[in-house]
TORLOKE-203239 format. One record per residue (C-alpha): x, y, z; residue in three letters. Coordinates in Angstrom, 3 decimals. Example, Ala and Ser with C-alpha at 12.3 -4.5 7.8 and 13.67 -1.06 7.14 Angstrom:
<<12.300, -4.500, 7.800>, 'Ala'>
<<13.670, -1.060, 7.140>, 'Ser'>
% end
This chain:
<<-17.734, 25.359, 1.857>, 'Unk'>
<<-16.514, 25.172, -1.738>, 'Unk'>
<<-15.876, 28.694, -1.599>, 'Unk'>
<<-13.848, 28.195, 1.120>, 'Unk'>
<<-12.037, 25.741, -0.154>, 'Unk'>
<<-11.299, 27.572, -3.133>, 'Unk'>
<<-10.206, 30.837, -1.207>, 'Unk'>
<<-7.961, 29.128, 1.297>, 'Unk'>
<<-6.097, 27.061, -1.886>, 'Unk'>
<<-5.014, 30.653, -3.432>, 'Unk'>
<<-1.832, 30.737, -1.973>, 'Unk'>
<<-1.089, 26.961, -3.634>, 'Unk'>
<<-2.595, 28.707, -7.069>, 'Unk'>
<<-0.384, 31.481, -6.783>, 'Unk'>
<<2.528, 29.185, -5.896>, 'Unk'>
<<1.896, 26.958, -9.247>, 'Unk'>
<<1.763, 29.719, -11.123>, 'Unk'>
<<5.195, 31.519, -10.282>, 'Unk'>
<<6.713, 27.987, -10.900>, 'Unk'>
<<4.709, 27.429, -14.449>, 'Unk'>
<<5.917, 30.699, -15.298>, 'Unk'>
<<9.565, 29.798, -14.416>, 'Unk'>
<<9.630, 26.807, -16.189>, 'Unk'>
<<8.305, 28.861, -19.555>, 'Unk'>
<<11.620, 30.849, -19.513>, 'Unk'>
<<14.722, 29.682, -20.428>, 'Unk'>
<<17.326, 31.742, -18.837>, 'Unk'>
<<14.667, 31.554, -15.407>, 'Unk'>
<<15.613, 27.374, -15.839>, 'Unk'>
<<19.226, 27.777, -15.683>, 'Unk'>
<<19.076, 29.914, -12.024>, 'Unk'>
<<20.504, 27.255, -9.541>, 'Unk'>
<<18.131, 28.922, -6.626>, 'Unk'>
<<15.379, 26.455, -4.926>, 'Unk'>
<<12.370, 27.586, -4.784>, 'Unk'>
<<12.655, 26.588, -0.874>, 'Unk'>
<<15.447, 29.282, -0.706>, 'Unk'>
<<13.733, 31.715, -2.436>, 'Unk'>
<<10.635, 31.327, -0.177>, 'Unk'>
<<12.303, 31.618, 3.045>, 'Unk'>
<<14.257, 34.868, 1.812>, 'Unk'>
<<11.490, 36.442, 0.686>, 'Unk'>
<<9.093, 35.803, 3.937>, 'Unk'>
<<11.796, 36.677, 5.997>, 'Unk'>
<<11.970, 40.283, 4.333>, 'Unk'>
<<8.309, 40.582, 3.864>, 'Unk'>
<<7.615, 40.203, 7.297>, 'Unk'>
<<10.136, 42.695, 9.065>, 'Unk'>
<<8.001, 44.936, 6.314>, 'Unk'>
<<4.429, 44.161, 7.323>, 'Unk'>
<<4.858, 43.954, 11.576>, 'Unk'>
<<3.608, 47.682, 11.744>, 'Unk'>
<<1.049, 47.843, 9.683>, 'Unk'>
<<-0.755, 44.300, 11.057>, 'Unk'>
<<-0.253, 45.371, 14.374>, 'Unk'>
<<-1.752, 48.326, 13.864>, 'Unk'>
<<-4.736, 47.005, 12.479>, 'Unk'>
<<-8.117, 47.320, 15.398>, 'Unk'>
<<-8.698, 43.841, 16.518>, 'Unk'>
<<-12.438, 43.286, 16.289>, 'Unk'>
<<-12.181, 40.204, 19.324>, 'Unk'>
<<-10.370, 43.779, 21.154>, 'Unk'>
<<-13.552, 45.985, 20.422>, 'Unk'>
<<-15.450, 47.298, 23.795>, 'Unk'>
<<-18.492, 45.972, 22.974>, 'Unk'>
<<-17.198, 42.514, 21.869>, 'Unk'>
<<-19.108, 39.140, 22.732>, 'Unk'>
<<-17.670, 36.442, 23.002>, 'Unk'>
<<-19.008, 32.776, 21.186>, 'Unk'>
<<-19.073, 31.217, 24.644>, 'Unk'>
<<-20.994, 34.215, 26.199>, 'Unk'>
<<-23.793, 34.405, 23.430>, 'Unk'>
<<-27.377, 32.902, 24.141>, 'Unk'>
<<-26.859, 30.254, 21.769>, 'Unk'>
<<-30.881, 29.405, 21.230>, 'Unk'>
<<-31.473, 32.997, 20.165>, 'Unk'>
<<-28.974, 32.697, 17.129>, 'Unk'>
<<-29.258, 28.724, 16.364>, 'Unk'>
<<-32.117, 25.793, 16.133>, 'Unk'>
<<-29.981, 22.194, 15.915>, 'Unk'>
<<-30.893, 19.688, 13.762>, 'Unk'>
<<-31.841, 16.664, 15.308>, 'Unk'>
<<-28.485, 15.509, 15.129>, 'Unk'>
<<-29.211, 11.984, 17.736>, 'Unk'>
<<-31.266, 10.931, 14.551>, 'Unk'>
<<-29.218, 11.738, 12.070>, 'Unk'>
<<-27.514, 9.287, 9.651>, 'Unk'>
<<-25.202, 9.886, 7.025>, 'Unk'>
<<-23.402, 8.493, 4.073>, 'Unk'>
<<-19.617, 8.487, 3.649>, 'Unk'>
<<-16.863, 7.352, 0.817>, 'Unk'>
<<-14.401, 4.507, 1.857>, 'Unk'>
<<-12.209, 3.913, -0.431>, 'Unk'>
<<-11.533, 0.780, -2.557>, 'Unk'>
<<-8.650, -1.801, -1.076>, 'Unk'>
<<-8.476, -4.435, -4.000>, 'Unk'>
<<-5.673, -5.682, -5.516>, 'Unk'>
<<-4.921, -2.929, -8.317>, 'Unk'>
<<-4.887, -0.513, -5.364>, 'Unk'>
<<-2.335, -1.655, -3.337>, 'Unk'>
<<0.135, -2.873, -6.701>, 'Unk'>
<<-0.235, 1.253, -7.765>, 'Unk'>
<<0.751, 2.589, -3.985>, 'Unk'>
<<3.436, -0.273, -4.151>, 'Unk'>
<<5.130, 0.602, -7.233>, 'Unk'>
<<5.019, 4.335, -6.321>, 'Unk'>
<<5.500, 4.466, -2.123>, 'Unk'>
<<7.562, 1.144, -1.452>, 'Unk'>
<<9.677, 0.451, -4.495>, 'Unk'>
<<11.593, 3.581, -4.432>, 'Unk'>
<<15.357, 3.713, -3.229>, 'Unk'>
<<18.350, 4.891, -3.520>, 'Unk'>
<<20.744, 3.519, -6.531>, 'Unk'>
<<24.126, 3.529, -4.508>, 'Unk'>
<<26.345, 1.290, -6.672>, 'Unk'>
<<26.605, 2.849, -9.790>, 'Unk'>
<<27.429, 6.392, -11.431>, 'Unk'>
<<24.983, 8.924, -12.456>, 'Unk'>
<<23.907, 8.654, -16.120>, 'Unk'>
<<21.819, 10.690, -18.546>, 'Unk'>
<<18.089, 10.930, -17.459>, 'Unk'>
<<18.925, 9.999, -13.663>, 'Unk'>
<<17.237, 11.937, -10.964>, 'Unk'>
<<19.951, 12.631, -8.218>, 'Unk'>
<<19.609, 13.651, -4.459>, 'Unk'>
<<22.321, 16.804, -4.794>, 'Unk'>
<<24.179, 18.793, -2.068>, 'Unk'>
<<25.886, 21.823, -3.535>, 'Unk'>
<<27.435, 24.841, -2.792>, 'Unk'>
<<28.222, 27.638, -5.204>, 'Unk'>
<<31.484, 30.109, -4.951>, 'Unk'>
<<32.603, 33.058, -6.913>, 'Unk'>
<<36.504, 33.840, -5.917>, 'Unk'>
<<35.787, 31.354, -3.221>, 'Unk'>
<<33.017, 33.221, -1.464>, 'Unk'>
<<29.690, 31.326, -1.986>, 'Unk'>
<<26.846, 34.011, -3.803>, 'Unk'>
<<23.461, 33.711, -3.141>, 'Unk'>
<<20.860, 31.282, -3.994>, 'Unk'>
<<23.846, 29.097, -5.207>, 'Unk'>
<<23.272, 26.800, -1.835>, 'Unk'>
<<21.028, 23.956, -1.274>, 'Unk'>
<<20.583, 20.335, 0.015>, 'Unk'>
<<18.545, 17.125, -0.672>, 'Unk'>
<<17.988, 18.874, -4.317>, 'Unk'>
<<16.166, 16.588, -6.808>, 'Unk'>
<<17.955, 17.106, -10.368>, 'Unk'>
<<17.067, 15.296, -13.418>, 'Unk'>
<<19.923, 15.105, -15.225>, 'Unk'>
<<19.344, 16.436, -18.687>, 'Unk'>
<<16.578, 18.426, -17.798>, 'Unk'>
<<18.882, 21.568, -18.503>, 'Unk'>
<<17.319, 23.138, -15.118>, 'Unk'>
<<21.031, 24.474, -14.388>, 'Unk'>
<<23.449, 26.578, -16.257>, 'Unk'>
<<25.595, 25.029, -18.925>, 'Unk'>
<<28.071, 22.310, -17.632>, 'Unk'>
<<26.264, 21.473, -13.969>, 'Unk'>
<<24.355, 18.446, -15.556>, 'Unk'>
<<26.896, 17.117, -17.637>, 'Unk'>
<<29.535, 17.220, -14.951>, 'Unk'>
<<27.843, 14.737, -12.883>, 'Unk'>
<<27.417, 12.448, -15.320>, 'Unk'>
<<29.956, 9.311, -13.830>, 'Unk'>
<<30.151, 10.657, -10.642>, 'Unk'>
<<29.552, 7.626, -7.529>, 'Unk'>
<<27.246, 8.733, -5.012>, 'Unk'>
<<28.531, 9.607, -2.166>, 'Unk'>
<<31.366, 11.551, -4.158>, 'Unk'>
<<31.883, 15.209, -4.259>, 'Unk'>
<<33.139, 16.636, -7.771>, 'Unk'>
<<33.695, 20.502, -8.109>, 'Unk'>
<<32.420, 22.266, -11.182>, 'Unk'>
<<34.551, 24.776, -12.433>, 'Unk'>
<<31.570, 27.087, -14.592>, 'Unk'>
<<30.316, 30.341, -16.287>, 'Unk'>
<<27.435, 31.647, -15.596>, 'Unk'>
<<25.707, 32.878, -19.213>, 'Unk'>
<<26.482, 36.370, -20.697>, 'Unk'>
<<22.669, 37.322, -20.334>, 'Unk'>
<<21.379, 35.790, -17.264>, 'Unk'>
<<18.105, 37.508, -16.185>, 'Unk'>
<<17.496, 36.182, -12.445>, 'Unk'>
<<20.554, 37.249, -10.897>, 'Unk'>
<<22.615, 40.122, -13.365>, 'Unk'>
<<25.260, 39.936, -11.161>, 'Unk'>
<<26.151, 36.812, -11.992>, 'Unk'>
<<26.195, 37.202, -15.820>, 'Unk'>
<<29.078, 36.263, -17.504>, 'Unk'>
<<30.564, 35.010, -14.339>, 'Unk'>
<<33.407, 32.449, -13.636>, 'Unk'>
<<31.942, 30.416, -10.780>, 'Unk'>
<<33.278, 26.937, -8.625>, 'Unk'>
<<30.365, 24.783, -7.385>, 'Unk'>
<<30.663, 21.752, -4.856>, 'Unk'>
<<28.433, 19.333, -5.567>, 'Unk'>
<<28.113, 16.280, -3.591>, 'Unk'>
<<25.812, 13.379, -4.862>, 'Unk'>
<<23.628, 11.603, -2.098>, 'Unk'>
<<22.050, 9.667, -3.962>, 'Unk'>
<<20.412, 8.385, -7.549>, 'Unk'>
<<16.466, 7.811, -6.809>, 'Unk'>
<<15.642, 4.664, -8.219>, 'Unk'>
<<12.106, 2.699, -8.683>, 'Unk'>
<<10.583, -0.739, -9.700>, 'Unk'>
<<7.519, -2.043, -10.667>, 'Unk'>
<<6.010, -4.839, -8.145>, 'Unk'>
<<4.930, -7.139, -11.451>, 'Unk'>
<<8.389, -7.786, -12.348>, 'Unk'>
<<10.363, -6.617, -8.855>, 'Unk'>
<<12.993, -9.449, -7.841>, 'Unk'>
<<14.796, -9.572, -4.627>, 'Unk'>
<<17.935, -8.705, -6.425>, 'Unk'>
<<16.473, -5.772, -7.542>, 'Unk'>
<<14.578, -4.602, -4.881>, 'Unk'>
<<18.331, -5.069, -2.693>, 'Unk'>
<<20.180, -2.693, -5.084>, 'Unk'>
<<17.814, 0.045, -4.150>, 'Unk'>
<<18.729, -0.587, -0.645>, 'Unk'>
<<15.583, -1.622, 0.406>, 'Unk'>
<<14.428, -3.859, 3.526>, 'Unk'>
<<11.908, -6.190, 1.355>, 'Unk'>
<<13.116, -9.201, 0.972>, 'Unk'>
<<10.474, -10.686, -1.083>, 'Unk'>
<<7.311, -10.205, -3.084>, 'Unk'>
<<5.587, -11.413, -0.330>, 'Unk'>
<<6.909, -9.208, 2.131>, 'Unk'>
<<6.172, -5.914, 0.339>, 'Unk'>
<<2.941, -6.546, -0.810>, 'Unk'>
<<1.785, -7.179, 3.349>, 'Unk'>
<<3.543, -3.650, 3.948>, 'Unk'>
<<1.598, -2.506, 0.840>, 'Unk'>
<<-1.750, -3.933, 1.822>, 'Unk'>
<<-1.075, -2.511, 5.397>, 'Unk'>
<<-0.465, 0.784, 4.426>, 'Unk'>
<<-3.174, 1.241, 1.795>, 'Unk'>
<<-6.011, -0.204, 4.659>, 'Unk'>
<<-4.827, 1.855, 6.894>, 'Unk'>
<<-4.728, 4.978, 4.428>, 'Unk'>
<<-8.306, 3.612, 3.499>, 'Unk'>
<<-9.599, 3.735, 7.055>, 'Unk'>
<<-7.917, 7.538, 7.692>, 'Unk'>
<<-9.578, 8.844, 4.679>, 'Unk'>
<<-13.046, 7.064, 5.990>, 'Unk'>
<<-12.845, 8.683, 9.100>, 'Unk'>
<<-12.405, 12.160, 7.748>, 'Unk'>
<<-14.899, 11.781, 4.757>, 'Unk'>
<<-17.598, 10.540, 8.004>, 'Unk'>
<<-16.737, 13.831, 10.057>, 'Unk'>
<<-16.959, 15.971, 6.886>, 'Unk'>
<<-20.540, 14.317, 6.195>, 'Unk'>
<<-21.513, 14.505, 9.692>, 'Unk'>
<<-20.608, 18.577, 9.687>, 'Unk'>
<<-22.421, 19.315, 6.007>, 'Unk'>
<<-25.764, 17.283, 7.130>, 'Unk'>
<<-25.583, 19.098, 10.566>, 'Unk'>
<<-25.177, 22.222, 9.605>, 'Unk'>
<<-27.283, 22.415, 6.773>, 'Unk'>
<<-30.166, 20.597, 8.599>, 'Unk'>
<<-29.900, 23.313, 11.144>, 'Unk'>
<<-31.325, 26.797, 11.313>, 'Unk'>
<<-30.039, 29.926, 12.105>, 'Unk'>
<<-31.957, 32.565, 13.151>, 'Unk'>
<<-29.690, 35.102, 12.559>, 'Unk'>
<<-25.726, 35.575, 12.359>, 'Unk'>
<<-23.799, 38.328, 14.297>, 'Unk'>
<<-22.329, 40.069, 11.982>, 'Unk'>
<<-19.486, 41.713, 14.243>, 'Unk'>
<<-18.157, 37.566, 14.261>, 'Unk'>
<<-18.708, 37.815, 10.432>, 'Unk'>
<<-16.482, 40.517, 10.658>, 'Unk'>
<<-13.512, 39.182, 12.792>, 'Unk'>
<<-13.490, 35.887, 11.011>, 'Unk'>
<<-12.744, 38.272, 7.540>, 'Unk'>
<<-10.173, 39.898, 9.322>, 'Unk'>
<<-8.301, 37.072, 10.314>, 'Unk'>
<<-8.337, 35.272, 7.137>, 'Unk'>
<<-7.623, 38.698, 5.111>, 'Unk'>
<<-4.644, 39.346, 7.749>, 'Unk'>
<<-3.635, 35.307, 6.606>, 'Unk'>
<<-4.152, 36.009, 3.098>, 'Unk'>
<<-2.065, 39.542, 3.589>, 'Unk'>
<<1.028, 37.786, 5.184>, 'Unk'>
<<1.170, 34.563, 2.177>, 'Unk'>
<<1.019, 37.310, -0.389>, 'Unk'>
<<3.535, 39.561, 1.349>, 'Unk'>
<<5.720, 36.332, 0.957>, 'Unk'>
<<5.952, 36.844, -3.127>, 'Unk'>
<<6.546, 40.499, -2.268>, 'Unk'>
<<2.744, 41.033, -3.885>, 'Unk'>
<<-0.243, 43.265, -1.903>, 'Unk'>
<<-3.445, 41.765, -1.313>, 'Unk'>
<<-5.014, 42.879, -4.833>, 'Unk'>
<<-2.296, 41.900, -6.943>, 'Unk'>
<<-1.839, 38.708, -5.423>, 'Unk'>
<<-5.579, 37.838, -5.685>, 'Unk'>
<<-6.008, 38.839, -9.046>, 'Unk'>
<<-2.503, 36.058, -10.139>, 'Unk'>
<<-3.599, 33.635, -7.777>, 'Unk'>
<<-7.746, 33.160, -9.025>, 'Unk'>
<<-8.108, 36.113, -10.945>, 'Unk'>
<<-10.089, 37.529, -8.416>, 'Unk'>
<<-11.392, 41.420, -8.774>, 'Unk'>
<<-10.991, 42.354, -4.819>, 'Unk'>
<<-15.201, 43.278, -5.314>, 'Unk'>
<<-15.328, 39.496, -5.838>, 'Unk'>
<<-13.033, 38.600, -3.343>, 'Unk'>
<<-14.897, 40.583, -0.682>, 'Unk'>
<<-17.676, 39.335, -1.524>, 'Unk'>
<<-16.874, 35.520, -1.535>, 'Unk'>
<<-14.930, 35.852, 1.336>, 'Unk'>
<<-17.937, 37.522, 3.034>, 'Unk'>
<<-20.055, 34.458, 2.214>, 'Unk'>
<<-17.466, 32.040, 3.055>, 'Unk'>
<<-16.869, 33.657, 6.964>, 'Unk'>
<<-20.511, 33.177, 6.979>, 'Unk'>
<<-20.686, 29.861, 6.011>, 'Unk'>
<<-18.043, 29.546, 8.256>, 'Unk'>
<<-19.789, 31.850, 11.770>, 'Unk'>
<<-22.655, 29.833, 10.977>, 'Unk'>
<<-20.731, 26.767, 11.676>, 'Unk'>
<<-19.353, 27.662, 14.973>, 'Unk'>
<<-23.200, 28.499, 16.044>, 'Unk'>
<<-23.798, 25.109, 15.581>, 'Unk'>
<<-21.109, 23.412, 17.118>, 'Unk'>
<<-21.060, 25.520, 20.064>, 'Unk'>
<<-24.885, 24.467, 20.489>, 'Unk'>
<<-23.855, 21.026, 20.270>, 'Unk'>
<<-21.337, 21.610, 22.929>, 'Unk'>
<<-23.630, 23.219, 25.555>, 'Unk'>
<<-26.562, 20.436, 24.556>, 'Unk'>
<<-23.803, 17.522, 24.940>, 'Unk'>
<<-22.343, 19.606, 28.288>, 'Unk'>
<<-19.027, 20.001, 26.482>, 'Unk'>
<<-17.127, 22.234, 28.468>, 'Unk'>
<<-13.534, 23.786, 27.260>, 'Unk'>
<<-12.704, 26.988, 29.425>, 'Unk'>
<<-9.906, 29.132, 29.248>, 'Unk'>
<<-7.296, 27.047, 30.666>, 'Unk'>
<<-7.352, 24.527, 28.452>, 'Unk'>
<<-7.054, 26.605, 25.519>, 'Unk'>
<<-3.851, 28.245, 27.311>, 'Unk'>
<<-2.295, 24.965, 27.617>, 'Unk'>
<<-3.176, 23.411, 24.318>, 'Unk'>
<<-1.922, 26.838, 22.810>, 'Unk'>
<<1.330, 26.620, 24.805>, 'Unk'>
<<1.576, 22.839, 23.708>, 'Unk'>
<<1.234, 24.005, 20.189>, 'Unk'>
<<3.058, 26.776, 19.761>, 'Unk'>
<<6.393, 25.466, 18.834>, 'Unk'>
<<4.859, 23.005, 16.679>, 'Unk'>
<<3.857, 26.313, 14.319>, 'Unk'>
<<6.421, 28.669, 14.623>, 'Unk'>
<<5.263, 30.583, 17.554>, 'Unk'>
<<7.321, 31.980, 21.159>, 'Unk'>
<<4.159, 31.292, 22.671>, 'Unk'>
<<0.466, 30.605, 22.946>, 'Unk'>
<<-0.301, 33.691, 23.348>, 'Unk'>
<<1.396, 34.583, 20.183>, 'Unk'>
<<-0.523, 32.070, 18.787>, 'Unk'>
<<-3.870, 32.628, 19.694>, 'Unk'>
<<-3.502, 36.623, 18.893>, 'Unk'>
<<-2.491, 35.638, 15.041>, 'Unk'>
<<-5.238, 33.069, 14.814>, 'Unk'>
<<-7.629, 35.158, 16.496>, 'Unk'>
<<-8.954, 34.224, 20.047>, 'Unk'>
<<-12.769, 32.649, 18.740>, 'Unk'>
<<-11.205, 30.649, 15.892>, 'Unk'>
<<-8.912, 29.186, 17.437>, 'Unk'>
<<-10.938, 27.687, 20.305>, 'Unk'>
<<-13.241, 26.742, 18.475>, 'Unk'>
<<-10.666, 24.904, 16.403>, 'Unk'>
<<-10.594, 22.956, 19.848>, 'Unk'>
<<-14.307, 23.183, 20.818>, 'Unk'>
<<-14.990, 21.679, 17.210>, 'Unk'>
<<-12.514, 18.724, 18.160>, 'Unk'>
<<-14.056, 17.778, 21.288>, 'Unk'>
<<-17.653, 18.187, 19.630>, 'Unk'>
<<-16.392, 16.072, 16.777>, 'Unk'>
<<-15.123, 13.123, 18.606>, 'Unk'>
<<-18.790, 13.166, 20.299>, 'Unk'>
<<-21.108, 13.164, 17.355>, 'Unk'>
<<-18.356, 10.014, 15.592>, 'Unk'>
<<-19.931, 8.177, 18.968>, 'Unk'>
<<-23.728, 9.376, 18.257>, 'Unk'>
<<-24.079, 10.099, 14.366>, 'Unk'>
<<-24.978, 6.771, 12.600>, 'Unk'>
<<-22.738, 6.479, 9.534>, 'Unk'>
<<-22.938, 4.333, 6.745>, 'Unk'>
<<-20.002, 3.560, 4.814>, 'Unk'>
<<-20.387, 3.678, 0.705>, 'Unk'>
<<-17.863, 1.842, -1.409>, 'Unk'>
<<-16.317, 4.151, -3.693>, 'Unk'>
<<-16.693, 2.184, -7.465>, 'Unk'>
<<-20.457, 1.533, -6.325>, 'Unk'>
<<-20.409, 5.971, -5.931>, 'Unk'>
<<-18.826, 5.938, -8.421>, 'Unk'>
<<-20.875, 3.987, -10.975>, 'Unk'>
<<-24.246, 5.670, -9.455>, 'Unk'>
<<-22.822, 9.648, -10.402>, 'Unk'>
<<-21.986, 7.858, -14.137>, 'Unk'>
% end
C-alpha cells in the first residue's frame, strides 16, 4: 500500500517541483500568471491532444474473454480471514488544550483587515486584470490572488503600487514589463495597464493575547475568548473523531487483507487495473505538456523499468484487495447489481466533471469503480462487526520512541 501511496502522490511531486523550480528563477517570479491559470490552459490543450490516442487504446474490461469480479468463483481465488474475530488497533488523535489553542490561532483567528491600507509585508486578497493598448494579454487575469506584498512575485511597480490602497478600492497600475522577460517574450519591454482591485488584507491573531477588539477588526463573529475556544474545541473533536474513523477502516482493511490468503490472482484484472491507472497517470502528465516517461522520471525519478514494475506490484496489492472484499460481500450477502452502480454513477457524474455515468464509469474503468461502491457498502459492515480499539496518539507515540 505504500507503494501505492507513493505512485498515486506523483502528480503532487511533480506539481511541487515545477513551482520550486519557479520560485529559483528570478525573471519566472515576476510572471503575473497563477499557477491555477496555467493549469487549466494547459489541460485544456493537452486533452483535445490525447482523445485519439486513449480512445484508441483496447480496453481489457472490453476483451472477449473478460470476467467479470462479480462473476468469478470467489473461493477458488480467496480464503478470508476470520474477520468476525478480528480486532484491531487504531490512532485517535490527542484533544487537549495545546491542540485546540494551535487549530485556533491558525483556522478561527484569521480575517479580513478591512479598515486600513495595505502596507509592506501584508498579504492581500487581489482581483486584477492586465491590458496592453487596452486589450487584456494572457495570463495577466486572475481573482482571489494571495500577494505578499514585498515578496517581489510581480514585475517592478505591482507591489509597491498597492501599498496605501483601502480594500475594497481599485487602483490602476500604469507598468513595464522588463526588457528580458523569459516566460512570456512577448511581453518584454512592454508598456502595460493593470486593474487591480484589493478584496481584502488577510489578517491573524494569536488566542493567548486575542481581545474582542481585535478579534472585531478582522471581522470576525467571536465575541469573546470564551466563545472561540467552544468553536475551537468543537471543531478539533470533531476533526479528532473523522480522522478515528478513517484510521479504524484503514486498520480494519490492512489486518483483513493481510490475514487473508489468496490462492492465486488473475492476472488479466492485474492487467486492467495498470491500464487504468497508467491511462490516469497519462492524462495528469499530459497536463504539464510531459509523456509518461518524462513525467515519471521529474516527478520520483522513476526509470519507467521501475515504474512498471512498482506499479505492477501495487495493482496487485490492489486486485488482491478487491478479492477480499468481494468475498466479504457474498459471505455478508451484500448485494450491489448493476442498477445501482448506474444511478450512483449518474448521481456522481457532475460532481467530477463528467456528461454522464457512463462517461464516468468508462474513464474509471467498469471493476474499479464498483468496487469503489462494493468496498463502501462492505466497509460500513465490518465498522458494525470488527472490534476496534482506540490508541491515544502521545501513548503511540511514546511506545515507537
Amino acid at each position: 500500500m505504500k507503494k501505492k501511496l507513493a505512485l498515486m502522490c506523483m502528480a503532487c511531486a511533480v506539481v511541487a517541483s515545477m513551482a520550486a523550480c519557479g520560485k529559483s528563477d528570478k525573471d519566472t517570479q515576476q510572471t503575473a500568471q497563477t499557477a491555477e491559470v496555467q493549469e487549466t490552459e494547459t489541460g485544456a490543450a493537452s486533452e483535445e491532444g490525447t482523445d485519439d490516442e486513449t480512445q484508441s487504446q483496447e480496453r481489457v474490461g472490453e476483451r472477449e474473454d473478460y470476467v467479470g469480479l462479480q462473476d468469478l468463483d470467489i473461493e477458488e481465488y480467496i480464503t478470508l480471514a476470520d474477520y468476525k474475530n478480528m480486532q484491531v488497533s487504531a490512532v485517535r488523535p490527542a484533544v487537549d488544550d495545546e491542540t485546540i489553542t494551535q487549530y485556533i490561532d491558525s483556522e478561527l483567528l484569521v480575517g479580513k483587515i478591512m479598515d486600513r491600507p495595505v502596507q509592506e509585508g501584508d498579504v492581500t486578497d487581489i482581483d486584477f486584470v492586465g491590458k496592453r493598448d487596452g486589450v487584456a494579454f494572457e495570463g495577466g487575469t486572475a481573482a482571489g490572488y494571495k500577494l505578499t506584498i514585498g515578496s517581489g512575485g510581480f514585475i517592478p511597480g505591482f507591489e509597491d503600487g498597492l501599498v496605501g490602497v483601502m480594500p475594497g478600492e481599485t487602483v490602476d497600475l500604469n507598468l513595464t514589463f522588463p526588457e528580458k522577460y523569459d516566460p512570456n517574450p512577448d511581453l518584454a519591454g512592454q508598456e502595460v495597464v493593470f486593474s487591480v482591485k484589493v478584496n481584502s488584507i488577510e489578517g491573524t491573531a494569536a488566542y493567548e493575547t486575542v481581545t474582542p477588539e481585535e478579534m472585531a477588526s478582522l471581522g470576525l463573529s467571536y465575541k469573546t475568548k470564551e466563545e472561540v475556544w467552544e468553536a475551537g474545541k468543537a471543531a478539533v473533536e470533531e476533526r479528532a473523531e473523522e480522522t478515528f474513523t478513517a484510521n479504524a477502516r484503514s486498520a480494519v482493511v490492512q489486518e483483513l487483507v493481510g490475514e487473508s490468503t489468496a490462492k492465486s490472482i488473475p492476472e488479466y484484472l492485474v492487467e486492467e487495473e495498470m491500464q487504468n491507472y497508467n491511462l490516469y497517470m497519462e492524462s495528469i502528465a499530459a497536463m504539464y505538456g510531459m509523456e509518461l516517461e518524462a513525467f515519471v522520471s521529474a516527478a520520483g525519478g522513476f526509470s519507467m523499468e521501475e515504474y512498471d514494475s512498482q506499479t505492477r506490484e501495487m495493482c496487485t496489492e490492489i486486485v488482491k484487495q478487491y478479492l477480499v472484499i468481494e468475498a466479504v460481500a457474498r459471505a455478508e450477502g451484500i448485494e450491489i447489481t448493476d442498477e445501482m452502480i448506474r444511478e450512483q454513477a449518474d448521481e456522481e457524474a457532475p460532481e467530477y466533471g463528467y456528461a454522464s455515468g457512463d462517461a464516468l464509469i468508462e474513464e474509471a474503468g467498469y471493476t474499479t469503480y464498483r468496487m469503489s461502491i462494493v468496498q463502501e457498502a462492505v466497509m460500513e459492515r465490518l465498522m458494525e462487526i470488527v472490534s476496534v480499539k482506540a490508541q491515544d496518539a502521545q501513548e503511540t507515540q511514546a511506545a515507537e520512541s
